[in-house]
Each structure stands twice: as structure tokens, then as C-alpha cells.
C-alpha positions in Angstrom: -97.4 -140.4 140.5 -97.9 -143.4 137.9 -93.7 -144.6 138.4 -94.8 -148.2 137.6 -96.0 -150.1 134.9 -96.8 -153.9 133.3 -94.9 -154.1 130.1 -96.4 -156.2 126.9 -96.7 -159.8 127.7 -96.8 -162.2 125.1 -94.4 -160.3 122.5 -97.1 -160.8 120.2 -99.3 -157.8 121.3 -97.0 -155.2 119.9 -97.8 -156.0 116.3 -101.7 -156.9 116.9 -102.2 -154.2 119.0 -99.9 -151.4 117.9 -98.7 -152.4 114.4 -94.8 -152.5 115.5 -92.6 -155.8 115.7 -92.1 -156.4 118.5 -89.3 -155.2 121.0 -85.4 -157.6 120.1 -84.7 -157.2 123.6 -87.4 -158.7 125.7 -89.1 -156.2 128.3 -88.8 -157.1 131.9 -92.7 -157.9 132.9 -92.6 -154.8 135.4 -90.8 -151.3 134.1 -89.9 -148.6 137.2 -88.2 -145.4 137.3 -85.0 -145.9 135.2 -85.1 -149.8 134.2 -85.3 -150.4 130.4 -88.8 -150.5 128.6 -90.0 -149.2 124.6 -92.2 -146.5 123.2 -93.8 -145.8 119.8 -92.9 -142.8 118.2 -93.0 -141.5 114.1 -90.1 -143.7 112.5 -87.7 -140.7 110.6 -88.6 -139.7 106.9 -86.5 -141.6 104.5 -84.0 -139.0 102.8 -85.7 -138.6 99.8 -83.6 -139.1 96.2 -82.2 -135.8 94.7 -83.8 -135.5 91.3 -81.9 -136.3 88.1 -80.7 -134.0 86.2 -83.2 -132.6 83.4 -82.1 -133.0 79.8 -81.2 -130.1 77.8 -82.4 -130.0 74.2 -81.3 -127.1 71.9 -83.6 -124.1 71.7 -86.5 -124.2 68.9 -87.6 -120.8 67.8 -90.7 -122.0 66.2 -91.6 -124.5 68.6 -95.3 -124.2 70.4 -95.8 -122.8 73.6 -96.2 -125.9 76.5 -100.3 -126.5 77.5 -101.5 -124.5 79.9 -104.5 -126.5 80.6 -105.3 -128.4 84.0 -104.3 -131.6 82.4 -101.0 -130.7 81.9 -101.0 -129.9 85.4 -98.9 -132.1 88.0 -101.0 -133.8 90.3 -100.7 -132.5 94.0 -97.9 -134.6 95.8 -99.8 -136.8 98.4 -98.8 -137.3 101.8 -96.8 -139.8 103.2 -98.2 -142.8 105.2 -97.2 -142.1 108.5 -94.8 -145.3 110.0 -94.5 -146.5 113.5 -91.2 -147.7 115.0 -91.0 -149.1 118.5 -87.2 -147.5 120.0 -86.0 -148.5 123.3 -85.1 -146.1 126.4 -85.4 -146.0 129.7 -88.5 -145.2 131.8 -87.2 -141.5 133.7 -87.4 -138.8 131.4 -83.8 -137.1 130.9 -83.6 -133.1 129.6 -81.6 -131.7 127.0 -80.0 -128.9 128.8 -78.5 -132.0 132.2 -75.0 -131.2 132.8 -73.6 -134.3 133.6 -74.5 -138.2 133.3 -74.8 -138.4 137.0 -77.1 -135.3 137.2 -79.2 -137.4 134.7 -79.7 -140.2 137.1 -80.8 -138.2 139.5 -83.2 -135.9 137.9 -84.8 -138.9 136.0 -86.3 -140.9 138.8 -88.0 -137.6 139.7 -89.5 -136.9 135.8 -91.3 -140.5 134.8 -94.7 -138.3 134.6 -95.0 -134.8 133.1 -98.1 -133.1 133.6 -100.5 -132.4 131.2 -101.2 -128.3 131.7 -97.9 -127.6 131.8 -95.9 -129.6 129.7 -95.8 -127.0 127.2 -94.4 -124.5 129.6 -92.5 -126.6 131.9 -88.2 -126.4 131.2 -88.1 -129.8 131.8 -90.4 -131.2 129.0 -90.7 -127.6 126.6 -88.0 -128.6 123.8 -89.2 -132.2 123.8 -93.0 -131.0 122.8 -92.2 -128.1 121.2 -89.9 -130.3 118.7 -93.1 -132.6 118.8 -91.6 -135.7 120.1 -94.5 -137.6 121.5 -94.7 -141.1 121.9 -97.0 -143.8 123.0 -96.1 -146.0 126.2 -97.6 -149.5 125.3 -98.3 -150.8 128.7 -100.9 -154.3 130.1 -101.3 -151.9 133.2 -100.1 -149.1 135.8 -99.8 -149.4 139.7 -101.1 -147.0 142.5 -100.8 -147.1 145.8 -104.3 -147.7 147.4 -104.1 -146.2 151.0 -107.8 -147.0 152.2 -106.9 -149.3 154.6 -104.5 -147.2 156.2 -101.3 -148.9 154.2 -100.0 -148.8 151.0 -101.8 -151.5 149.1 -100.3 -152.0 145.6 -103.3 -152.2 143.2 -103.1 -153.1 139.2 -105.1 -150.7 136.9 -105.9 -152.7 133.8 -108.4 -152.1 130.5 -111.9 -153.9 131.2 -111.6 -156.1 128.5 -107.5 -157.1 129.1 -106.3 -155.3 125.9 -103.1 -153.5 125.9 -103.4 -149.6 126.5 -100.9 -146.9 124.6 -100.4 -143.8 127.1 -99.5 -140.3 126.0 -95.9 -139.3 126.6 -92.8 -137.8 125.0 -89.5 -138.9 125.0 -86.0 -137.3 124.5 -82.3 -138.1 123.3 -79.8 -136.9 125.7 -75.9 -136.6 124.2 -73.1 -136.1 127.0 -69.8 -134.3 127.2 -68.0 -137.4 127.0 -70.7 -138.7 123.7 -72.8 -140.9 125.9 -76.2 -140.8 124.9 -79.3 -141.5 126.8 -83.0 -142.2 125.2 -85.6 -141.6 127.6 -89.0 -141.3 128.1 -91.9 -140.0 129.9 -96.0 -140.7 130.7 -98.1 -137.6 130.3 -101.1 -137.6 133.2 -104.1 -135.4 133.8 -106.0 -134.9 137.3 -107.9 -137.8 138.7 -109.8 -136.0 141.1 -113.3 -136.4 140.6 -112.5 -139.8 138.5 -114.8 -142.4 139.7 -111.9 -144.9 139.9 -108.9 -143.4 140.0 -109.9 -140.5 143.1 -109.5 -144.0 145.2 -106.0 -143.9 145.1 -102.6 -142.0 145.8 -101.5 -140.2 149.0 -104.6 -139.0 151.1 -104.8 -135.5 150.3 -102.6 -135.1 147.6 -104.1 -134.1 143.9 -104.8 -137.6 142.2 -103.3 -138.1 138.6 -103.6 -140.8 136.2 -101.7 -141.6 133.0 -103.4 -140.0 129.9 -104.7 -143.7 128.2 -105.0 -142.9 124.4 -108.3 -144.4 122.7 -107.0 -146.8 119.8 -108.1 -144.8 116.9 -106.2 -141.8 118.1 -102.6 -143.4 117.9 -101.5 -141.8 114.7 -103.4 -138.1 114.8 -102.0 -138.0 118.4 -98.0 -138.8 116.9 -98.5 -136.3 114.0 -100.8 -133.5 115.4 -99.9 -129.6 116.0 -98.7 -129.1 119.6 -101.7 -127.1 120.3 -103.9 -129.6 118.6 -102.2 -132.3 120.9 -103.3 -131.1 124.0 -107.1 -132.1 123.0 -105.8 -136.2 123.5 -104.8 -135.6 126.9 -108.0 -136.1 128.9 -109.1 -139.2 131.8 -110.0 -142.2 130.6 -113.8 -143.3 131.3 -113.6 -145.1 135.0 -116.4 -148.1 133.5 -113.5 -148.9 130.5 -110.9 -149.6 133.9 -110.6 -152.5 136.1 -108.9 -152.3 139.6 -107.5 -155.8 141.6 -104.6 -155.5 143.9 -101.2 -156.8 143.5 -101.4 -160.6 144.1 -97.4 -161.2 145.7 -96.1 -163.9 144.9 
């Protein structure tokens, strides 16, 4: 389970690297299961002007009939540009259908990572991507637990080349009896088990996962494609594009 995670540091890397301003609460450096942290998701369409009212003009009997030609056509309607918006929530995925604020706390320490094959099926996670609310995770890096040793040895999975990585994941707005509301969000991961890197790590034994790393140029199509079409972003990330160093403590 990926429950850990380097936030943005300098500021400065949300706009160069993901085109959003960046976050007006500053990130704590490391996010964990229910602290604070940000996401990228498709900002809301603008509500878009009602049309004004068409002149009347009275009725002229002899009057030609209107072109019919393709010039007097309207011109198809192009589609909007899509627009990024970076919303804060906290790092614990919280379902629609929770009861009760303190049955939120607990269930969202157990729901920072939703599985890949079957997030479309799973009750936890089916309204969020059914409704098509996926997000990117802008993270510097994830932790997991190397165990070669024979102890738990914190180790920092980072990009090669130090850039920033955007991570799969969907997020979700939960309202309570009482009208508190709760924005949270989750990473998507895939199986890491015959991944040169990441098959290192985890409990011995256990099936290996790693977050699903987007590549940069799929950012938008992964935001604004079909659920089914969505599933196709959702694969490991190359094991020579990763670096692994453990934790230096300080």
C-alpha cells in the first residue's frame, strides 16, 4: 500500500509542471493517510449565458425563402478547452453512501489506494468513476517499506530525472447529516509484481502494488476520457524512468 507521499516542494512546480497556481495553503512536505494535501481535477463548466431573445419582425408574404446552401450553414460549435483546477482534500478516500463523520475517519485511513481492476466494480470507489471524477495526485515521490534486510527500511521512490510525477486517482465530496462536507481523495495502483524495481518492496509475500504514475502528455485525455477508455492509463511505470534511495532521518 503506497499511504505515503512527498508533496510539491518549491510551490513553483505546480504551475511549470502541471499548469495550476499553486496550492494558497502550503502542503506539509510529507502527506499520510488523512493529513491535508491537493489534486488536479477538470475545473466545472462555466454556466453558459441563456440566449437573448430573437427579434420578431412582421410576416412578409412575398419575401424569399432563407439559403439553403452550406454557407449559410452555422459552423459546428467547437469544443471547449479543457481547464485544470488544483482543490484541496484530504489524503483517505471517503464514500458517498458513510453514515456518519466518525465512520468516515475510520474507513478513510483504510481507502488511500483503490485498485486498478476493480475500481469500477468496487462499492467503495463505483459512483466516484462512474460519475468520472478522476484526478491527478502531484507528488516529488511515494514511500515503501523495503523489508530486505529483515526490517522495515523506509525507501523514497522518485522520477530519474527529479521532476514531479501526477498519479492516477479519483476523488469524492462527502456531505453529512449535520452539512459537514469532506473532499477526499485517492491513488489508483496496479500490480508491481514482476516490476524490476518496485517487486523489491512491500510485505514479503504479499502482492506488490505501485501507484499508477501518468506519463505527462496523458494528463488531460486521462481527466476527460470514457470510463472504459480510462482504464488503458492505468498501467506500471517503466522501472529505468524510477530511482530508489532510502529515507535519510534526520
Amino acid at each position: 500500500m503506497s499511504s505515503q507521499y512527498e508533496s510539491l516542494q518549491p510551490a513553483a512546480l505546480y504551475p511549470d509542471a502541471f499548469n495550476v497556481a499553486a496550492p494558497e495553503t502550503p502542503v506539509g512536505r510529507s502527506v499520510w493517510p488523512r493529513q491535508p494535501g491537493v489534486f488536479i481535477r477538470k475545473a466545472p463548466a462555466a454556466a453558459a449565458p441563456a440566449p437573448a431573445p430573437e427579434a420578431t419582425e412582421p410576416e412578409t408574404p412575398d419575401a424569399p425563402d432563407a439559403p439553403t446552401d452550406g454557407a449559410a450553414q452555422a459552423a459546428p460549435a467547437e469544443a471547449a478547452p479543457l481547464v485544470l483546477e488544483l482543490a484541496a482534500g484530504q489524503f483517505g478516500f471517503v464514500p458517498t453512501w458513510v453514515k456518519s463523520a466518525s465512520d468516515a475517519k475510520l474507513r478513510s485511513t483504510k481507502l488511500v489506494n483503490a485498485r486498478s481492476e476493480t475500481v469500477s466494480t468496487s462499492k467503495n470507489f463505483y459512483d466516484a468513476w462512474t460519475h468520472g471524477q478522476r484526478c491527478i495526485v502531484p507528488m516529488m515521490a511515494f514511500i515503501e517499506d523495503d523489508y530486505r534486510s529483515g526490517k522495515a527500511v523506509p525507501t523514497r521512490i522518485a522520477r530519474v530525472d527529479g521532476k514531479p510525477m501526477g498519479v492516477a486517482g479519483l476523488w469524492e465530496c462527502w456531505t453529512g447529516a449535520d452539512g459537514q462536507v469532506i473532499v477526499s481523495f485517492t491513488l489508483l495502483t496496479v500490480n508491481a509484481n514482476s516490476h524490476a524495481l518496485m517487486n523489491r518492496y512491500q510485505q514479503p509475500g504479499s502482492e506488490k502494488r505501485m501507484p499508477a504514475v501518468l506519463n505527462e502528455g496523458a494528463y488531460g485525455a486521462w481527466l476527460t476520457a470514457h470510463p472504459q477508455k480510462a482504464k488503458e492509463f492505468m498501467r506500471a511505470y517503466p522501472a529505468n524512468w524510477l530511482t530508489a534511495n532510502p529515507v535519510q532521518k534526520k
